[in-house]
C-alpha positions in Angstrom: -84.0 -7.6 6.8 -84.1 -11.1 8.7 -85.6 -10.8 12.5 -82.2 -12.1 13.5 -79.8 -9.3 12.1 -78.7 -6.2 14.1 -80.5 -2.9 12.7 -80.3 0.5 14.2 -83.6 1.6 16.5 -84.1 5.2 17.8 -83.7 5.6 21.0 -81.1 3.8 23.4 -80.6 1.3 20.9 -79.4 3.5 18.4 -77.1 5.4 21.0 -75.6 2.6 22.2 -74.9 0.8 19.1 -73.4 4.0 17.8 -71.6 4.5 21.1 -70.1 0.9 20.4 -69.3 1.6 17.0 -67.6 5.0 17.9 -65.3 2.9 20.5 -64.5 0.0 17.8 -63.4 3.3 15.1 -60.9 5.2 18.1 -59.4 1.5 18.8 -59.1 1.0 15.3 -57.2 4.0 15.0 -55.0 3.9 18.4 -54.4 0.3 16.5 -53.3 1.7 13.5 -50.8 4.1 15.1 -49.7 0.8 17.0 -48.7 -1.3 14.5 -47.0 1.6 12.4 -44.5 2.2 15.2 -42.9 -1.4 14.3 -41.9 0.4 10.6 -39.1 2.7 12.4 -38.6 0.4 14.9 -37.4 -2.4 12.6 -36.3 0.3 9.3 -33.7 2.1 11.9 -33.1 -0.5 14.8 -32.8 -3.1 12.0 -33.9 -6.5 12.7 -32.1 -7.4 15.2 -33.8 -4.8 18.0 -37.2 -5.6 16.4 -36.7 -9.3 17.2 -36.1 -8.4 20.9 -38.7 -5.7 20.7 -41.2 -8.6 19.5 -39.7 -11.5 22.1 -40.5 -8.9 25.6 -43.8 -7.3 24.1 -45.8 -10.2 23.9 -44.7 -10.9 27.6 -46.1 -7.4 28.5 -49.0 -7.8 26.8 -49.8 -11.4 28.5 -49.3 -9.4 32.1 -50.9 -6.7 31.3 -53.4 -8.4 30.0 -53.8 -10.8 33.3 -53.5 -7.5 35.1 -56.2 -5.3 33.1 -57.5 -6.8 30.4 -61.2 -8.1 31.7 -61.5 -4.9 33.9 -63.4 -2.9 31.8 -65.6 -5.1 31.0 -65.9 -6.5 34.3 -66.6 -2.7 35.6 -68.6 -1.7 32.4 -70.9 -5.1 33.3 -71.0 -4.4 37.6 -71.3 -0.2 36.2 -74.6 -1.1 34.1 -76.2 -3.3 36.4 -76.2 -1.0 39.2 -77.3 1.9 37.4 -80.1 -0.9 35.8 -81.1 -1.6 39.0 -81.1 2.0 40.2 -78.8 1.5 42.8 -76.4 4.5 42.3 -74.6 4.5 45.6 -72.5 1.8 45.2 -70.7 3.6 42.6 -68.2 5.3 44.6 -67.2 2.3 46.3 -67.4 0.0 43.1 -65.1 2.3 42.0 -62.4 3.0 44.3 -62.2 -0.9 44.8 -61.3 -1.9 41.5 -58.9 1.3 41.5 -57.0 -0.3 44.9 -57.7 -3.8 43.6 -55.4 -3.1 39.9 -53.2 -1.5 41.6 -52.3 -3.9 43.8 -52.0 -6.5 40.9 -50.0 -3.5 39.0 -47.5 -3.6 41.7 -47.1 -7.0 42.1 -46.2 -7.5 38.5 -43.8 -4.4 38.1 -41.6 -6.1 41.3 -42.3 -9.8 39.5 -41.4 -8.4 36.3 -38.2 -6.2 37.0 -36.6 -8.2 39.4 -36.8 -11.3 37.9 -35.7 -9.9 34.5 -32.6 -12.4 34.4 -34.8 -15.2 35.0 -37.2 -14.9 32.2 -34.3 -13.5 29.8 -33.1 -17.2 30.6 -36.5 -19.0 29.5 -36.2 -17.0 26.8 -33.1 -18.2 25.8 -31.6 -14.5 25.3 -29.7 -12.8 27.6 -30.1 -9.5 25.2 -34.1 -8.7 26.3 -32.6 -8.2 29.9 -33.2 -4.1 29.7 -36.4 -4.5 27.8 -38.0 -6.6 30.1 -37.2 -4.4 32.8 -38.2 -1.2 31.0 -41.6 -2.9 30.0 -42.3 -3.3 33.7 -43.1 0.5 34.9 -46.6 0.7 32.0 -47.9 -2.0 34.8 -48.3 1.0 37.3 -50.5 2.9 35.1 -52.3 0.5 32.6 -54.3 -1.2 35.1 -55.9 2.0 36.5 -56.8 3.5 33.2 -58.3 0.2 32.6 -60.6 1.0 35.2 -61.4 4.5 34.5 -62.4 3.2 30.8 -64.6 0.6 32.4 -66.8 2.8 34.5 -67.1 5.0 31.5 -68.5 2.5 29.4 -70.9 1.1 32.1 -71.9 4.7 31.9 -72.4 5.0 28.3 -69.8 7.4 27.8 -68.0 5.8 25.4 -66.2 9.0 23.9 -64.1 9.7 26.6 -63.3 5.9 26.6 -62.0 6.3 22.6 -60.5 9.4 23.1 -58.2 8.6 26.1 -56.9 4.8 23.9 -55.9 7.2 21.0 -54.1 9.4 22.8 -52.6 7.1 25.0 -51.6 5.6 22.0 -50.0 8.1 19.8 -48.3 9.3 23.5 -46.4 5.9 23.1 -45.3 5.9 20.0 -44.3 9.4 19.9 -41.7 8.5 23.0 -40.8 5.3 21.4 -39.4 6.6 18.2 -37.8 10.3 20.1 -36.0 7.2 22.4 -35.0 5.0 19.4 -33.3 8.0 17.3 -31.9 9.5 20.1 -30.1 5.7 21.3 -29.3 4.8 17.5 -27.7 8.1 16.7 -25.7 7.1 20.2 -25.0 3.8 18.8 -26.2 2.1 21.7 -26.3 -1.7 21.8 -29.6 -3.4 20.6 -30.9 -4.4 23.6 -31.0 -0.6 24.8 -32.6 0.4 21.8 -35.3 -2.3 22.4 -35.5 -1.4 26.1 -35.7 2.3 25.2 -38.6 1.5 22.3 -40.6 -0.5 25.1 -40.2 2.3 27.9 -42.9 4.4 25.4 -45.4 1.9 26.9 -45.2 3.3 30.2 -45.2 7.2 28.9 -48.7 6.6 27.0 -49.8 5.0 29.8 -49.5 7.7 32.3 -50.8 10.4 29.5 -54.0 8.5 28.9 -54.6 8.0 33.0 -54.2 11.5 33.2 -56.4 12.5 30.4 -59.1 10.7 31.4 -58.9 11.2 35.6 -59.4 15.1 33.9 -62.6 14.5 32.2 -64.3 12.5 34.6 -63.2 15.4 37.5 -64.7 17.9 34.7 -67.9 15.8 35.3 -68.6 16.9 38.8 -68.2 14.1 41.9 -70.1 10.4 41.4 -73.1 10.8 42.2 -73.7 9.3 45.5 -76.0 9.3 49.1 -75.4 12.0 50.7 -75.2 9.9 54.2 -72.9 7.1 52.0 -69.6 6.3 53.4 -66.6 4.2 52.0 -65.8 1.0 54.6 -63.0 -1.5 54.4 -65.7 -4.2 54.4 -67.4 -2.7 51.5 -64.5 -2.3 49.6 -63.3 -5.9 50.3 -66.6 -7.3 49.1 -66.6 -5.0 45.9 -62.7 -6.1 45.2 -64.4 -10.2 45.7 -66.9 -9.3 43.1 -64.9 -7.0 40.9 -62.2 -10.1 40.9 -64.7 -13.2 40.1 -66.1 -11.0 37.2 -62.9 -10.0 35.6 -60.5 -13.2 36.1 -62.7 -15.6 33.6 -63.0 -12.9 31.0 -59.3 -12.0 31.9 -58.3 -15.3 31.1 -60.6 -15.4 28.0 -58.7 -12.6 26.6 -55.4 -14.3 27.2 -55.6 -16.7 24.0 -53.4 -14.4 21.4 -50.9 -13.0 24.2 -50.5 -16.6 25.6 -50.2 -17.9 22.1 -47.4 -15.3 21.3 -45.8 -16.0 24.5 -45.4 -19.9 23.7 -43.8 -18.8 20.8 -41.4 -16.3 22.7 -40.5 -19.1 24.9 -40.1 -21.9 22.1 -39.0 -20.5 19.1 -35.8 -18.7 20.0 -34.8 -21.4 21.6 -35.6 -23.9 19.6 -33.4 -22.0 17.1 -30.4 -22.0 19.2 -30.7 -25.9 19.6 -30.5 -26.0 15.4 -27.1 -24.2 16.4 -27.8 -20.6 15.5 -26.8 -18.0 18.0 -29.0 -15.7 20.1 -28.3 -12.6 17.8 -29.2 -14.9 14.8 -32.1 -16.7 16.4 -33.4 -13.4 17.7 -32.9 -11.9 13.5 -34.9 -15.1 12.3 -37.7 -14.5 15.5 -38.0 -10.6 14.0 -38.4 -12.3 10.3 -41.4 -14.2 11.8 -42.8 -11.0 13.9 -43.4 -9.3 10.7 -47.0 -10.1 10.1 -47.9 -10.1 13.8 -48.6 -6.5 14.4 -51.0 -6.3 11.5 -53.0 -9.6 12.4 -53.1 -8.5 16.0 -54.5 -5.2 14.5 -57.5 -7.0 13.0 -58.4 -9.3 16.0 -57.8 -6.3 18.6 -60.0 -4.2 16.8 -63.0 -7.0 16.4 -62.7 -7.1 19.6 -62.9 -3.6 20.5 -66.3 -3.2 18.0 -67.3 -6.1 20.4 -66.9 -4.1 23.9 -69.1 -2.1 23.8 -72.0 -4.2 23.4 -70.9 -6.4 25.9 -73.6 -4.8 28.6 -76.5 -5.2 26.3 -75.7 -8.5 25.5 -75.6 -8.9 29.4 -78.6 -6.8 29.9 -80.6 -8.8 27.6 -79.9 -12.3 28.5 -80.8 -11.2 32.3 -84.1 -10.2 31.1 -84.0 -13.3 29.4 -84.8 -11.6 26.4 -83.1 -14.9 23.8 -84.1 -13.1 21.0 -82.7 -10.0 21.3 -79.5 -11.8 22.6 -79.5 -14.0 19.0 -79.6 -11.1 17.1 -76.9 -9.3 18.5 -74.4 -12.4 18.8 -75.7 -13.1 15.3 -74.8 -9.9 14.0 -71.7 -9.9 15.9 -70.5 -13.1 14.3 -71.5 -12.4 11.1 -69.8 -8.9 11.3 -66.8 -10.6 12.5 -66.4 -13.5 9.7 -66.6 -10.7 7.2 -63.9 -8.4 8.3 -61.7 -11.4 9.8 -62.0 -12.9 6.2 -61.6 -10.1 4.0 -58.4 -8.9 6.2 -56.4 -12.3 5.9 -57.9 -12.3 2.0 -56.1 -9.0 1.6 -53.0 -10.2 3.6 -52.3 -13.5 1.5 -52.8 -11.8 -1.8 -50.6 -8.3 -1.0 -48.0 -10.1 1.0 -45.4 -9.4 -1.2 -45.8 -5.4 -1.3 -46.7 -4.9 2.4 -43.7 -6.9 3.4 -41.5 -4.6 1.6 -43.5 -1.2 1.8 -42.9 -1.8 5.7 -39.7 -3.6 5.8 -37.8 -2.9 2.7 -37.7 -6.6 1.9 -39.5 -9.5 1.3 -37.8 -11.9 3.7 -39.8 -14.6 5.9 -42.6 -14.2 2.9 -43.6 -17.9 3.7 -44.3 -16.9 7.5 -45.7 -13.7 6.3 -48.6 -15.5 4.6 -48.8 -18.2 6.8 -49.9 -15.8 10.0 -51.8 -13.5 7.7 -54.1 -16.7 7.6 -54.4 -16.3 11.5 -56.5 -13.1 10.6 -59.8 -15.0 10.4 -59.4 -17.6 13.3 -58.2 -14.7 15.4 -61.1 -12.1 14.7 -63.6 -15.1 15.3 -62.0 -16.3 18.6 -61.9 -12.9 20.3 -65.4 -11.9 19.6 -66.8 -14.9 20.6 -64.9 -14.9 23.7 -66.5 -11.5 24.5 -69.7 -13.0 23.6 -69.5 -15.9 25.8 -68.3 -13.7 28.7 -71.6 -11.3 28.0 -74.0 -13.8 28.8 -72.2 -15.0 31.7 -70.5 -18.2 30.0 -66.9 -17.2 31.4 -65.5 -20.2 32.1 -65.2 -21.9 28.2 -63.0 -19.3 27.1 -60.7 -20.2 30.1 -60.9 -23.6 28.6 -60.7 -23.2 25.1 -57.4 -20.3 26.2 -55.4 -23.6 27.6 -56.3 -25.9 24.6 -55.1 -23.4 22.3 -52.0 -22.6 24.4 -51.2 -26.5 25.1 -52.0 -27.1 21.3 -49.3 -24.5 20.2 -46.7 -25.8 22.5 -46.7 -29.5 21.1 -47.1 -28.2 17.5 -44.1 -25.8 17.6 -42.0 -28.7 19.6 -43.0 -31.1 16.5 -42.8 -28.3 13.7 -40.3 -26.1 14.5 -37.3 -27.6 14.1 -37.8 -29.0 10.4 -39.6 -25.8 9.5 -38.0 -23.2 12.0 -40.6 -20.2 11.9 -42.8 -21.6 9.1 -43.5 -24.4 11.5 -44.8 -21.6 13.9 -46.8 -20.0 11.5 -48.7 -23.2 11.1 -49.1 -23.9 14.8 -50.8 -20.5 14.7 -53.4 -20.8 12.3 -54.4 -24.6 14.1 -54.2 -23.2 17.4 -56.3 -20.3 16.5 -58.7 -22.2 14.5 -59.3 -24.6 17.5 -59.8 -21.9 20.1 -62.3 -19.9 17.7 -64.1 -23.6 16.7 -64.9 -24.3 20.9 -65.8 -20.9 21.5 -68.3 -20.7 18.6 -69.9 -24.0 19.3 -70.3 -22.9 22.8 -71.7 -20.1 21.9 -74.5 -21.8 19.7 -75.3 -24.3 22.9 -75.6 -21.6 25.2 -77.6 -19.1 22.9 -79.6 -22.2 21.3 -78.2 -21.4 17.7 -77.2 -23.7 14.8 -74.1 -23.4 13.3 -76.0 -22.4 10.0 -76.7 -18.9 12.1 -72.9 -18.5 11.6 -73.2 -17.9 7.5 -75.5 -16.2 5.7 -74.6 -16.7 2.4 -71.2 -18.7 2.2 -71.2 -18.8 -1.9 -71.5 -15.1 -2.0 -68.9 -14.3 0.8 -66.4 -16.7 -1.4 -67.4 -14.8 -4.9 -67.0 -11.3 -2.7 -63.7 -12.3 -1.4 -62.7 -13.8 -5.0 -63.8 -10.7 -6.6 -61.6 -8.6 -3.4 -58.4 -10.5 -4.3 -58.6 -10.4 -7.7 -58.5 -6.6 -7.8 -56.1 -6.2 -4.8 -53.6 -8.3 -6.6 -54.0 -6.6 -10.1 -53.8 -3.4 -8.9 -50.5 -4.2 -6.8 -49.0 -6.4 -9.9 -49.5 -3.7 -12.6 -47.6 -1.1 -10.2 -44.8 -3.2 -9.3 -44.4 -4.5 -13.0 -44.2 -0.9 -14.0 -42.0 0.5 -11.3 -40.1 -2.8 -9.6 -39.8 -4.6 -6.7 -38.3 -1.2 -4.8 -39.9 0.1 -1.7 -41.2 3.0 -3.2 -42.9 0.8 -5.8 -44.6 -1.7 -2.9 -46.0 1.8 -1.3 -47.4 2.5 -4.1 -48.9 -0.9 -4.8 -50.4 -1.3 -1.7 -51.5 2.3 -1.3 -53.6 0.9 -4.9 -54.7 -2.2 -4.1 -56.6 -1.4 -0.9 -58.9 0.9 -1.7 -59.3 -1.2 -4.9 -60.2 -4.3 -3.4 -62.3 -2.9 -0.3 -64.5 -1.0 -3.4 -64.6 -3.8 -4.7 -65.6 -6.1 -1.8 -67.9 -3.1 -0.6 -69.7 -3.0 -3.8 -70.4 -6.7 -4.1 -71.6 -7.2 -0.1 -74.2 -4.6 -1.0 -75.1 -6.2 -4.7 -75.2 -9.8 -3.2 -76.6 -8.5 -0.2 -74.1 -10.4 2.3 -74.9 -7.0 4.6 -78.5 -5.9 4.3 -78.8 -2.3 3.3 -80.0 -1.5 7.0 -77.4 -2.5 8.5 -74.8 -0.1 7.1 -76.5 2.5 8.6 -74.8 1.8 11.9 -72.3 2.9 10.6 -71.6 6.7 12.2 -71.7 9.4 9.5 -71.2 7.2 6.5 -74.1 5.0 7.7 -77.3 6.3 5.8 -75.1 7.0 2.3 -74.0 3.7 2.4 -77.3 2.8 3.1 -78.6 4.5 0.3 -75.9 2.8 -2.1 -76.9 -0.6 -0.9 -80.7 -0.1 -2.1 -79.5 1.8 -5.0 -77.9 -1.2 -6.1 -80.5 -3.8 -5.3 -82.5 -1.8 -8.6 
C-alpha cells in the first residue's frame, strides 16, 4: 500500500478510525430515515405540500446550520486539545459555555424566525409557507444544545453515544411528521398546515435526541474536574470568545449546500410567478425540482459525517506538525470521497427514471432529476474538503469559496431560470457546486503541500469501474421494467435490482483494479477484514 493511503494501526489509531467510521454508518442511517420521510410526505400531501415542505426546510437548515452546525466540531477540536494537553479542568466550563452560548443563538433565531414569518413568506414569494416557517422555528431551542453535547462526546472519543443519539433523533422526527401529516390530511386541512405540521417533527426529534443523550453522559458520573475548580462569569465569557471564533469559520464553511438551496428558495418561486404562474403552481413546479434534493443531500451529508470524526486527528497532527501523517489522512479522505461522490451521482443519472417513480409515482421533472443527481460528486467533494480545511486550521477559504458559490448561483438562476424554469436551476447547481469544491481542493493542496495528481489514483480505472457500475445498474432496472412496465411497483422492483447489482459490480472491480488497496477495506467495522480478504483473493 502507498505511504500516503489511510490503513488501520492497532492502537489509538485503529480506535479512532473505527470510532469515525461508526459515526459516518449511524449518520448514514439517521440520513436514510431522512430522506425517506419526503415519500409520504409528497405520496399523501401531494406535490403541492412537498413544494412548501422543500421551500421552509432549506431555510431551517441554513439557521440551524449558522446556529449549530460548526459546534461540534468546534467543541470536539477545543474537547481534544485540552485533554491533549492534560488540562482536564476546563472541561466543565468549556462546556457549560458553549451550552449558554447556543442557546443564546437558539433563542435569537426562534424570535427572528417566528415573528418575522410574514416577512420571509414575502421574499419567498408565497404567502402559503407562513405556518411552516413558524412551526420550523421551535427545533432551534433544542438543536443547538444537542449540538453541543455531540461535540464533547466526540472530543472525548465517544463516538457511540454521538451516533446513537442522530439516529434516534432522527427516526423521533419522522415518526411525528408522518402521525401529524395523516392525522391533518384525513382532516383535510389546507397545504400549508400540512407542511407546517410535517416540519413541527423537527422540533420533536430534537428534544428526544437532547434528552437521550443529557441521560448517558449523567449515566457517566460528573466531568471530571478540580476539586477546588469553580465556574466564573469571566471564564465562561472567555470560553464563549473562543468557543465562537472556532465555530463561526467552520459554521460558515458548512453553509455552502443550505445557502445554495436557500438562493434557490428565494429565486425560483419567484422567478416562476414573474413567467405568470401562480404561487400554488410555482410552488408544484418548485416540489418537481425538490425531487432529487433529499437523496444528493443524503450523499454529501453523509461524506461529511465519515469526515467528522477525524477532524481532531487531522488537528492533532498538523499541531505536531506531523505533514505526513496529515497527507495521508486528507489523502485518504479525498480519495474516499471522489469514489463514493462519483459512484452515487453514476447511480443517480443512470436509475433516474425508476427512483423517480418508485418514490414519487411518476416520472415528472426527469430533466431536473438528472441534472442535480450530477451535484452528487461536486457536493461530496466540497463538504469534505471544507472539513479538511477547517482541521488544519484553514477556516477562512471555506468562508470564501461559501460566498462564491452562493453569489455564483444567484446570477446563474437570474440568467437561467427563466428560459429553462427549474432545469436552469439544476445547472446552476452542478457549476456552483463544482466551483466551491474546485477552490476548496486547491486550497487544500497549497496548504498541505499536495499536487493535484494526489487527488486520483487511477482515473482510467475509476472511469472503467464506474462504466462497468452503470452498465449493470441500468440492465438490471431495464429488463424489470420491460417485463413488468413503467408502474410503481415495477420501478421498486428495478431499483431494489439494480443497486445491489451495480455496487457488486463496482465493489468487485475497485478490489480487481485495485482503486482501494486491500488494506484499506479493513476499516471497515465488521465487514472490514472479509472484504479484505476478497480484495487479495482477487489480486491472484
Amino acid at each position: 500500500m502507498r505511504e500516503y493511503e489511510l490503513k488501520p494501526n492497532k492502537g489509538a489509531s485503529s480506535e479512532l478510525l473505527h470510532g469515525a467510521m461508526l459515526l459516518g454508518l449511524a449518520s448514514i442511517l439517521s440520513k436514510i430515515i431522512g430522506t425517506f420521510q419526503k415519500i409520504p410526505l409528497q405520496n399523501i400531501g401531494g406535490d403541492g405540500v412537498f413544494g412548501i415542505y422543500n421551500a421552509v426546510y432549506p431555510f431551517y437548515v441554513l439557521l440551524s446550520t449558522a446556529a449549530a452546525a460548526g459546534i461540534p466540531i468546534a467543541i470536539s477540536r477545543l474537547v481534544a486539545s485540552q485533554e491533549t494537553s492534560g488540562e482536564h479542568g476546563g472541561t466543565r466550563e468549556l462546556l457549560l459555555a458553549a451550552l449558554i452560548l447556543v442557546e443564546i443563538i437558539g433563542m435569537a433565531g426562534f424570535i427572528a424566525m417566528y415573528t418575522q414569518a410574514e416577512q420571509l413568506a414575502a421574499w419567498i414569494g408565497n404567502t402559503h409557507t407562513i405556518p411552516a416557517i413558524q412551526a420550523s422555528s421551535y427545533a432551534l431551542l433544542v438543536i443547538p444544545l444537542a449540538a453541543v453535547l455531540r461535540g464533547y462526546e466526540q472530543g472525548q472519543g465517544r463516538m457511540a453515544s454521538s451516533a446513537i443519539s442522530q439516529v434516534v433523533e432522527q427516526f423521533a422526527r419522522v415518526t411525528v411528521m408522518v402521525v401529524l401529516l395523516i392525522m391533518l390530511t384525513n382532516q383535510s386541512a389546507a397545504d400549508e398546515v400540512i407542511a407546517a405540521g410535517a416540519v413541527f417533527g423537527s422540533f420533536a426529534g430534537g428534544v428526544v435526541g437532547l434528552i437521550l443523550l443529557a441521560l448517558m453522559m449523567y449515566a457517566r458520573g460528573p466531568i471530571r474536574c478540580r476539586a477546588s475548580q469553580r465556574v466564573s462569569l469571566r471564564s465562561l465569557l472567555i470560553w464563549m470568545k473562543r468557543i465562537a471564533w472556532t465555530a463561526i469559520p467552520i459554521c460558515l464553511g458548512a453553509l455552502v449546500t443550505p445557502m445554495v438551496n436557500v438562493v434557490d428558495v428565494f429565486t425560483v418561486p419567484r422567478m416562476l410567478l414573474y413567467e405568470g404562474w401562480t404561487e400554488a403552481e410555482a410552488m408544484m413546479e418548485y416540489g418537481l425540482y425538490s425531487r432529487a434534493l433529499p437523496l444528493t443531500q443524503l450523499i454529501t451529508l453523509t461524506a461529511g459525517s465519515l469526515v467528522v470524526g477525524l477532524v481532531p486527528a487531522i488537528a492533532a497532527a498538523w499541531k505536531r506538525g506531523g505533514v505526513h501523517e496529515t497527507q495521508g489522512i486528507i489523502r485518504g479522505s479525498i480519495q474516499t470521497a471522489l469514489l463514493l461522490g462519483s459512484a452515487a451521482a453514476v447511480g443517480l443519472i443512470v436509475l433516474s427514471k425508476p427512483i423517480n417513480i418508485a418514490l414519487y409515482t411518476n416520472n415528472e421533472g426527469s430533466t431536473a432529476f438528472v441534472l442535480l443527481s450530477f451535484t452528487a460528486l461536486a457536493g461530496t467533494l466540497q463538504v469534505v474538503s471544507a472539513a479538511l480545511l477547517q482541521g488544519m486550521g484553514a477556516l477562512r477559504a471555506p468562508v470564501v469559496h461559501l460566498l462564491v458559490a452562493a453569489v455564483l448561483k444567484l446570477v446563474l438562476n437570474i440568467m437561467l431560470v427563466p428560459n429553462l424554469g427549474i432545469d436552469g436551476a439544476g445547472w446552476s447547481a452542478i457549476i456552483a457546486l463544482s466551483a466551491a469544491a474546485a477552490l476548496n481542493m486547491a486550497s487544500l493542496a497549497q496548504q498541505a503541500g499536495l499536487g493535484w495528481s494526489a487527488w486520483l489514483r487511477h482515473p482510467l480505472r475509476l472511469a472503467l469501474s464506474l462504466l462497468g457500475m452503470g452498465v449493470m445498474a441500468w440492465l438490471s432496472s431495464a429488463v424489470v421494467m420491460s417485463i413488468l412496465g413503467d408502474g410503481r411497483f415495477a420501478a421498486v422492483l428495478a431499483t431494489a435490482a439494480a443497486i445491489p447489482a451495480g455496487v457488486t459490480v463496482f465493489t468487485l472491480l475497485a478490489m480487481r483494479l485495485r482503486i482501494i488497496e486491500p488494506e484499506e477495506w479493513a476499516i471497515i467495522p465488521k465487514l472490514g477484514w472479509r472484504l479484505e480478504a476478497m480484495a487479495w483473493r482477487l489480486q491472484r
